[in-house]
C-alpha positions in Angstrom: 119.5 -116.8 29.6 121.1 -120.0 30.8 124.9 -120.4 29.5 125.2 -123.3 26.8 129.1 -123.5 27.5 129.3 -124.9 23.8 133.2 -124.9 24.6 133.1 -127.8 27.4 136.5 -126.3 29.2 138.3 -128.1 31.7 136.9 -127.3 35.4 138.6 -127.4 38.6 137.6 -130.6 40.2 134.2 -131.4 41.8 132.5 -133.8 43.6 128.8 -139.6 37.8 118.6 -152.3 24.2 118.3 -155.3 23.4 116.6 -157.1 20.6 115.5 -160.5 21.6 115.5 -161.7 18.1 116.5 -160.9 14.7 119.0 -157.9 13.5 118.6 -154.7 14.4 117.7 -152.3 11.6 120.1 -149.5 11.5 119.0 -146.2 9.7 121.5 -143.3 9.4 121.7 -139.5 9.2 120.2 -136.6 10.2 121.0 -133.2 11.6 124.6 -132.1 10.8 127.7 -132.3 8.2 130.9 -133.4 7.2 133.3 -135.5 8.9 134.4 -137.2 12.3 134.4 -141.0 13.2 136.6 -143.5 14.0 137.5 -147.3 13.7 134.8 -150.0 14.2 134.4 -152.2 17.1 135.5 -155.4 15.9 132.1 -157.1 15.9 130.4 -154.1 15.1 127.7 -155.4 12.4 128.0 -153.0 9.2 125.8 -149.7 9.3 123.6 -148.6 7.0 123.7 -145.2 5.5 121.0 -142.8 5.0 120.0 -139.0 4.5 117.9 -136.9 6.4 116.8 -133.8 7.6 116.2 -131.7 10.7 115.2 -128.7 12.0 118.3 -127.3 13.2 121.1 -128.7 9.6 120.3 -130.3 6.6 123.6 -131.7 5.7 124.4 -136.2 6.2 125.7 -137.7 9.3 126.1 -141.2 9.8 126.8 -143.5 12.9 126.5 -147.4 13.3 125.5 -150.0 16.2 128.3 -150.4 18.7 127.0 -154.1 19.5 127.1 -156.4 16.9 123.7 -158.2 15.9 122.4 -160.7 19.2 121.9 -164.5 18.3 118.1 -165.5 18.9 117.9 -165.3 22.7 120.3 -162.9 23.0 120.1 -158.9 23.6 122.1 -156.2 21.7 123.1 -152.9 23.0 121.9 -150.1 21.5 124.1 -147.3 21.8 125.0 -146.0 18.0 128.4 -144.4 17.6 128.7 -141.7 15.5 131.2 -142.4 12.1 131.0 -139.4 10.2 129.7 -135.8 10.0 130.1 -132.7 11.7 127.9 -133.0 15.2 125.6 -130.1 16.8 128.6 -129.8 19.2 131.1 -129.0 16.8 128.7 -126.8 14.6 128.0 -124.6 17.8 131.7 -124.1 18.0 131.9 -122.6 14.5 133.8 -125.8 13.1 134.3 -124.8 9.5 131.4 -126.5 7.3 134.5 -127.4 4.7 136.5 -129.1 7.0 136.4 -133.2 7.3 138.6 -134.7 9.8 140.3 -138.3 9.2 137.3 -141.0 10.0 140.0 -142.5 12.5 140.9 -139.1 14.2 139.4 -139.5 17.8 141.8 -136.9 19.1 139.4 -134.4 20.8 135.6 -134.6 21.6 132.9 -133.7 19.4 130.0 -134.5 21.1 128.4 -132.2 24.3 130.5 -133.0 27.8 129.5 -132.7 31.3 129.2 -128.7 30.9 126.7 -128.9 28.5 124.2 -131.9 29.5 123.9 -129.6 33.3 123.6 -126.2 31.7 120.6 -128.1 29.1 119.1 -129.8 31.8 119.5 -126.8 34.7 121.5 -129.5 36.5 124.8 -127.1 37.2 124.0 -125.9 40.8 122.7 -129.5 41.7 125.7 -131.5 40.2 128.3 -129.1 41.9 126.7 -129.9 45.1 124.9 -133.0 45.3 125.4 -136.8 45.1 127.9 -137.8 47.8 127.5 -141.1 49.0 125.0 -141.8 46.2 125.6 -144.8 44.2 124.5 -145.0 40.7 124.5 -148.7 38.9 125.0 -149.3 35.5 123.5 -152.5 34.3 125.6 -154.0 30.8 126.3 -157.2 29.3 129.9 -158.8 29.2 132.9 -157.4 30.4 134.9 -153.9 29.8 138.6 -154.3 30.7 139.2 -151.2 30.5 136.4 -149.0 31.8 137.9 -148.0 35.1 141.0 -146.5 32.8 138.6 -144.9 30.2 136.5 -143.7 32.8 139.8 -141.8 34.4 140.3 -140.2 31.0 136.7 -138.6 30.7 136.7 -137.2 34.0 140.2 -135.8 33.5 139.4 -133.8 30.7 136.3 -132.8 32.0 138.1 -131.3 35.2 135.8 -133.4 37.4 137.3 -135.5 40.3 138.9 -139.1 40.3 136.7 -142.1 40.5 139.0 -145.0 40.9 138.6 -148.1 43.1 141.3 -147.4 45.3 139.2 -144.0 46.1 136.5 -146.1 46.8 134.2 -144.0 43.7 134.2 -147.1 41.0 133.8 -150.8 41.5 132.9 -153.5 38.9 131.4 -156.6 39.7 129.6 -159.7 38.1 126.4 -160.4 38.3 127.2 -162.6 41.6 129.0 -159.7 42.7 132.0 -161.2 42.1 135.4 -158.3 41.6 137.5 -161.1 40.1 135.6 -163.7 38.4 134.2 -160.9 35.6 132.0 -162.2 32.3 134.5 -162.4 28.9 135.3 -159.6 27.5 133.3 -158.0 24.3 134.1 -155.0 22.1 130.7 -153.7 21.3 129.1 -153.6 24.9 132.5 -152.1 26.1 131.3 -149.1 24.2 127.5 -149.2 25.9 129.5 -149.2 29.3 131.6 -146.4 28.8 128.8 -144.2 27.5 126.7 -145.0 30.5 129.1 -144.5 32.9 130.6 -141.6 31.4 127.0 -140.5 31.4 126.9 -141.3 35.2 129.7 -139.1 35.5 128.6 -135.9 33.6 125.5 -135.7 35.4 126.4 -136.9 38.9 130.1 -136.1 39.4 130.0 -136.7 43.0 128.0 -139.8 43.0 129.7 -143.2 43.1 129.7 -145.5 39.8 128.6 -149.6 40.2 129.6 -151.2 37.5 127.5 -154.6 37.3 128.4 -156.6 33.9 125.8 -159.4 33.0 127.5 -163.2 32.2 125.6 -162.4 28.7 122.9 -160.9 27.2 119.8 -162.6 28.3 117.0 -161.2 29.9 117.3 -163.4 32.9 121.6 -162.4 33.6 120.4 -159.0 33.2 117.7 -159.3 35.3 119.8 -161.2 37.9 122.8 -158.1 37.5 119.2 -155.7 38.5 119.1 -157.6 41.4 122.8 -157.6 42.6 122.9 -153.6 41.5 120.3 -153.4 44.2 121.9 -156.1 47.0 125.0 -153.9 46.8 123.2 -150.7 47.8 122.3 -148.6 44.6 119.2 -146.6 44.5 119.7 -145.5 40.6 119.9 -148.5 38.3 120.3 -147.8 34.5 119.4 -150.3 32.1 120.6 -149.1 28.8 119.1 -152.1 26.6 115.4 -153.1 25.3 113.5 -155.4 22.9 110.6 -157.2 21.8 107.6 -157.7 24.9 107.0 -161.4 25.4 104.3 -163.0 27.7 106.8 -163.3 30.1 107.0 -160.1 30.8 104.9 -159.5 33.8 107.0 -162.2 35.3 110.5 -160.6 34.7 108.6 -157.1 36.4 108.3 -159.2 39.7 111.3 -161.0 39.6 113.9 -158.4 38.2 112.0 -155.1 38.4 110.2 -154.6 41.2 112.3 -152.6 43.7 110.8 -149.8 46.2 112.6 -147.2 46.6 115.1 -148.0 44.0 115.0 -145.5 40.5 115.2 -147.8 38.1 115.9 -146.3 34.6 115.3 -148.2 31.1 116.0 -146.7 27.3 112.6 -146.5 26.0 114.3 -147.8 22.3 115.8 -147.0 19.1 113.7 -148.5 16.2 111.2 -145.7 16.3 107.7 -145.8 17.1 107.1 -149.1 18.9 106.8 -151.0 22.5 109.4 -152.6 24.5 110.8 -154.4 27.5 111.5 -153.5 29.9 111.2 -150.1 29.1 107.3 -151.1 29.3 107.8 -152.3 33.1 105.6 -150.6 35.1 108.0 -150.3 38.1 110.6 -148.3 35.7 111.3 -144.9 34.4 111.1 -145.3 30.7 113.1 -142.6 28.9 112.8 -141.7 25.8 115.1 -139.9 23.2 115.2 -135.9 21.8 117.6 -133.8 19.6 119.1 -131.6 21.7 120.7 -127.9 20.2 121.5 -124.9 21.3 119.4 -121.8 21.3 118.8 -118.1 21.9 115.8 -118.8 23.5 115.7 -118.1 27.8 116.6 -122.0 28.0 119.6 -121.7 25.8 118.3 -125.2 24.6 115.8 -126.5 22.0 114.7 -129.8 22.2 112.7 -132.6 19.4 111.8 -135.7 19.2 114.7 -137.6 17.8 113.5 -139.6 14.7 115.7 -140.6 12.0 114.1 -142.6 10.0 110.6 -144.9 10.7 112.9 -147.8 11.4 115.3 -145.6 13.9 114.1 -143.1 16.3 112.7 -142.7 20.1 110.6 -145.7 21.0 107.3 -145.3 22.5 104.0 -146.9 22.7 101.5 -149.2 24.4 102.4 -152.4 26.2 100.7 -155.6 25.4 100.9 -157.3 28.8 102.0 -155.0 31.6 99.4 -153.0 33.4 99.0 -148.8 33.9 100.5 -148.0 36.7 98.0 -146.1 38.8 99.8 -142.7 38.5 99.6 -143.2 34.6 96.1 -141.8 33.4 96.6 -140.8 29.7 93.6 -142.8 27.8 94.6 -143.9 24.6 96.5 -147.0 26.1 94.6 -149.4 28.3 98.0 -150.9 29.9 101.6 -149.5 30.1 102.6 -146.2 28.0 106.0 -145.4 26.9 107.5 -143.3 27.9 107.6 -141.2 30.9 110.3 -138.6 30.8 113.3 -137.9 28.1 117.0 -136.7 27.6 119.1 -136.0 24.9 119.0 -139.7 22.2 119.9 -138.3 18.7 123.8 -139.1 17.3 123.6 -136.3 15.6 122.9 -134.2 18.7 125.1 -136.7 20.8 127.4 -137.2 23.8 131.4 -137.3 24.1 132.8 -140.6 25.3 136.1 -141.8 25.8 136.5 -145.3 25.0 140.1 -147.6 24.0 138.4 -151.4 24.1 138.5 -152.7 20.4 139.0 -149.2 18.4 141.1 -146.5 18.4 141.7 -145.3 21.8 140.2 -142.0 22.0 136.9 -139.8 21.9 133.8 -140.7 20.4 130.2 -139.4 19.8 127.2 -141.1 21.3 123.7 -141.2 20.5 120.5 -143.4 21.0 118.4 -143.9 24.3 121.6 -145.8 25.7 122.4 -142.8 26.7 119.2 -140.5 27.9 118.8 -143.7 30.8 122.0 -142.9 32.4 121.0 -139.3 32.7 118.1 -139.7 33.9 119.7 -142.0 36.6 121.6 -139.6 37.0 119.1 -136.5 38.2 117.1 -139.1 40.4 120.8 -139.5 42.4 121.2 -135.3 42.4 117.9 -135.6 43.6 118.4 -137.7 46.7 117.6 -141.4 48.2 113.9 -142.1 47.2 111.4 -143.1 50.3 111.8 -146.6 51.1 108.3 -147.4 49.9 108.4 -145.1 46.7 108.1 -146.3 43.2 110.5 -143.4 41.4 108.8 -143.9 38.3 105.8 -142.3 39.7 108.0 -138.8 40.4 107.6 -136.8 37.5 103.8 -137.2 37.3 103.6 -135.3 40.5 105.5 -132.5 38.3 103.1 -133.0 35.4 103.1 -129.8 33.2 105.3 -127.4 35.9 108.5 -125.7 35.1 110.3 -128.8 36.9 109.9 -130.4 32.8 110.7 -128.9 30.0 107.9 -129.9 27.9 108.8 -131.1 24.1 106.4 -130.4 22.0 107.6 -130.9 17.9 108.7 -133.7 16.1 106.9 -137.4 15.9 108.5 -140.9 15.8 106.3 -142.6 13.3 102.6 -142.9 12.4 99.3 -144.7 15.0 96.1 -144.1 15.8 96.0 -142.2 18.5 98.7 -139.5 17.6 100.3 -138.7 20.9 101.7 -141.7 21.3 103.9 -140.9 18.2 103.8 -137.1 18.2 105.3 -134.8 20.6 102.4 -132.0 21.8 101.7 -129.6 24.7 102.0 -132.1 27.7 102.6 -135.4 28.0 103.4 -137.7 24.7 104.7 -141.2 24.0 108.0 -140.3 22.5 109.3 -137.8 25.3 106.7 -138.2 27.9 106.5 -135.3 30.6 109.7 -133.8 29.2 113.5 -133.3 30.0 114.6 -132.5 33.4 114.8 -128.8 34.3 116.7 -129.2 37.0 115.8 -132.3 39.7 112.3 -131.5 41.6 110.9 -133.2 39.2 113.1 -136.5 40.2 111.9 -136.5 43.6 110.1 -137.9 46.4 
């Protein structure tokens, strides 16, 4: 059996969504109980609370947007920061079920670290050794002033080496790939960066971390920080926002999107079963969202579909305007299905982060598919430069239904006609795709 290492030690040091319109609906709970948070971002929009249940606990958590709701034409973030309950982290470490810390006590993690994602993912060989001179992008709106410092705090506790810009590891830039003349500063996409770059991080310690923050958060700046990401020499892009499909849509794939030999990552969505952009480009790696617990089972993992509630969950669906891409041949979608492959989404089941921009400086859980597309990104860099020619996106088809995938095959994110575009089964699904990454064959090519 694989090692869960649900403690996350220190080790010795080695060598990384966007609504266009209206608010986003937030739905709480699931898996998990009693107590950890910590203060609100200061334009967080209030969360709603809710009850559910899960295979694995039955008691409330609850978690709320880190990005405050978008003006019309503008795109939230949709990372969801955990505000209260105990997480699957914390349960495997026999916290005491009658024990609530202080919602503002961000003193130690409570969400899985570096450890855990490579042991769950079979990632611990590959990220020890791989991923030097790699350069993973990570693609947000507005500025973090202090993400190179929060950064330096998650890899220090992890044990995991420095990656500063005086080593030459981190650099931030605009979207004009500016170091100095940066986007203003905002509280709730400060969180979105430092999950995706911690992210980065815990799956690809060696690799380097581009920073490129958008002048707001429009499709086009976005777009236009896609392009710089891939002027400036990434091959992994992570976009960790989504929304709506428009009709201009197939436009945005050829101006923004449509990079050979470039893995470009997008959250497939957090409002459950449903289409978006880009996740519904057909040049990107959509990646969708499990719950991810520990098991006895010769994995050591168990995986779900994370749904929440039929307003929050995995997205996944059929694309109105963009076309199959010709290595996509399930049938119950005549253009673009999402999504492709998966990685741990739920809160409940979520990720430690260290952020200080706008709360209480300290660590946080994560959840949502803000975080599965920077570990995703971050296997395609363990797994080397794609050809020149290649469209990434394509690479896990090729490992269709081998032991490269850990197949998901319970849970659904809402109801539709054809039910594996809602419903996890035997193969490939909407909501999780081919499956998580059982270490990086899969994420080649």
């Amino acid at each position: 059996m694989r090692t869960s290492n649900p403690q996350e030690p220190a080790r010795p040091a080695i060598r990384g969504r966007w609504r266009r319109i209206g608010a986003a609906t937030v739905g709480t709970a699931a898996l998990v109980l009693a107590g950890f948070g910590a203060a609100g971002p200061a334009n967080a929009a209030p969360a709603a609370k809710a009850t559910s249940t899960t295979a694995t606990t039955s008691s409330k958590v609850t978690w709320s947007p880190a990005c405050s709701t978008p003006a019309k034409g503008q795109m939230a973030c949709k990372a969801l920061r955990v505000t209260g309950g105990t997480t699957a982290f914390q349960k495997a470490n026999a916290h005491a079920d009658t024990v609530t810390p202080k919602a503002a006590d961000a003193a130690t993690p409570s969400g899985y670290g570096p450890s855990n994602l490579q042991s769950a993912y079979g990632l611990t060989s590959a990220a020890a050794s791989n991923g030097s001179g790699e350069t993973i992008a990570i693609v947000d709106a507005y500025n973090d002033p202090n993400a190179e410092a929060d950064l330096a705090k998650y890899r220090s506790y992890y044990g995991l080496s420095a990656c500063t810009t005086a080593n030459g590891c981190f650099k931030k830039v605009s979207q004009t790939g500016s170091t100095t003349s940066l986007p203003s500063s905002d509280a709730g996409w400060s969180e979105e960066i430092s999950l995706d770059v911690d992210m980065a991080s815990a799956i690809c310690p060696n690799c380097n971390i581009l920073l490129v923050e958008a002048t707001s958060a429009t499709m086009a700046n976005l777009g236009k920080a896609v392009n710089e990401a891939v002027t400036l020499g990434a091959k992994y892009v992570s976009n960790s926002y989504g929304g709506s499909e428009s009709s201009s849509d197939t436009s945005y794939d050829t101006s923004y999107f449509n990079h050979p030999g470039v893995a470009i990552t997008v959250s497939a969505g957090d409002s459950a079963y449903g289409a978006e952009y880009p996740a519904a480009s057909k040049y990107v790696t959509s990646v969708g969202g499990t719950a991810l617990s520990t098991s006895s089972n010769s994995r050591g993992w168990t995986e779900s579909v994370w749904e929440t509630s039929s307003t929050e969950g995995t997205g996944s669906g059929c694309s109105a305007y963009d076309a199959k891409p010709t290595w996509q041949t399930d049938t119950g979608c005549s253009k673009r299905t999402i999504a492709d492959v998966s990685a741990v989404a739920d809160p409940a089941t979520g990720v430690s982060v260290y952020d200080s921009y706008g709360v209480t400086a300290g660590w946080y859980t994560f959840g949502g598919t803000s975080a599965s597309s920077p570990i995703i990104a971050g296997v395609y860099a363990l797994g080397g430069t794609p050809s020149s020619s290649s469209y990434p996106a394509s690479f896990p088809y090729a490992s269709a239904g081998t032991s490269a995938l850990n197949d998901v095959t319970s849970g659904s994110n809402g109801s539709c006609g054809s039910s594996y575009l809602c419903t996890a089964k035997s193969g490939y699904d909407g909501p999780t795709g081919w499956g998580t990454p059982e270490g990086v064959s899969a994420f080649t090519g």
